[in-house]
C-alpha positions as CSV (number, residue, x, y, z in Angstrom):
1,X,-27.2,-6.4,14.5
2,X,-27.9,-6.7,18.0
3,X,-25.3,-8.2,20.5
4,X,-26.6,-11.0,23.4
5,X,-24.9,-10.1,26.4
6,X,-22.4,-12.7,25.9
7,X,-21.2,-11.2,23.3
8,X,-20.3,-8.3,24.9
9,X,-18.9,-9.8,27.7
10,X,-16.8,-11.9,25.2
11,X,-15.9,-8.8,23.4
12,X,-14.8,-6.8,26.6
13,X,-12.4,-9.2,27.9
14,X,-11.1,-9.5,24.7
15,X,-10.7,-5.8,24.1
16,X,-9.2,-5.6,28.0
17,X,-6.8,-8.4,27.5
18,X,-5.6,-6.4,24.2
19,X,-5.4,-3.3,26.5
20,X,-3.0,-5.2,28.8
21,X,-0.8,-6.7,27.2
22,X,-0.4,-3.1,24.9
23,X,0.7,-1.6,27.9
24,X,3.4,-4.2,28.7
25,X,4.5,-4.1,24.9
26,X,5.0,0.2,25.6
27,X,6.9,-0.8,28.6
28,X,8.7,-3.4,27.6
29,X,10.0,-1.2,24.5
30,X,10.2,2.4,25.6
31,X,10.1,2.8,29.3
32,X,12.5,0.1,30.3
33,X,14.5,0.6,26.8
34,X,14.8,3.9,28.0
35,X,16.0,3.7,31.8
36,X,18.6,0.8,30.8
37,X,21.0,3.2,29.1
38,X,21.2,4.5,33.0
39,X,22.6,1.2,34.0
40,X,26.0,1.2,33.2
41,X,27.2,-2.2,33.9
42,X,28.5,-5.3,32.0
43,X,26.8,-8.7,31.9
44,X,28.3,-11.1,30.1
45,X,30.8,-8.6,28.5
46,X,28.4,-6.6,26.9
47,X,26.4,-3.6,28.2
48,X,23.4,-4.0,29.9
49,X,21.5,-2.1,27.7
50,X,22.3,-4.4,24.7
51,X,21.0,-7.5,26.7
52,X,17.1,-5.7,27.5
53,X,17.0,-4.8,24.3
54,X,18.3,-7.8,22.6
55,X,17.3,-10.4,24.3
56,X,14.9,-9.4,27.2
57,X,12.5,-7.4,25.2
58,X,12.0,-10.6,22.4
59,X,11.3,-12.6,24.8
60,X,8.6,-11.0,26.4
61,X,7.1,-10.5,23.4
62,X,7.4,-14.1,22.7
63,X,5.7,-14.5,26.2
64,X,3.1,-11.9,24.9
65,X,1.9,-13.7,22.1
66,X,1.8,-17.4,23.6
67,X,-0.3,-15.9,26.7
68,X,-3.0,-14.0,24.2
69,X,-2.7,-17.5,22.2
70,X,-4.0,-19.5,24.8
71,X,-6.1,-16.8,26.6
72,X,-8.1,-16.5,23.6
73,X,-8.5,-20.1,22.9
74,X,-9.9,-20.6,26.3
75,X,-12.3,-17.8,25.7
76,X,-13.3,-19.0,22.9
77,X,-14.0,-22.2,24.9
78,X,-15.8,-20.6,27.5
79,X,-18.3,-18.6,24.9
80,X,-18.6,-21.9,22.4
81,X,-17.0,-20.1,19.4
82,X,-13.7,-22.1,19.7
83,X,-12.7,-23.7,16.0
84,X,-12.9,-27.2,15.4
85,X,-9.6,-29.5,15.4
């Protein structure tokens, strides 16, 4: 099966937008999970490392998953293959 061109240009910002927001997930979880045990400081009576990895890090992926929610339903949009309410 051949793909129309947009097809592929549906398929590539899909596959980029997966791509970007993969990358913030690895940050998110190791990089910054990693440097916070360097910061040695209370906030709100518990270490700042608890509070990235806690709290900060579910909410970004909270933010993760609305913003590929609605960047793929306006794709979807854009190319005509959104579902039908």
């Amino acid at each position: 099966m051949e793909l129309t061109e947009t097809q592929r240009h549906y398929w590539h910002k899909n596959l980029r937008i997966t791509a970007i927001l993969l990358a913030v997930w690895f940050f998110v979880t190791f990089v910054i999970g990693y440097f916070a045990r360097d910061l040695s400081f209370n906030f709100f009576g518990w270490p700042f490392s608890f509070w990235v990895a806690a709290q900060g890090a579910l909410i970004v992926y909270v933010l993760i998953i609305w913003f590929y929610a609605s960047y793929m339903n306006r794709l979807d949009q854009e190319h005509g293959v959104a579902e039908e309410n």
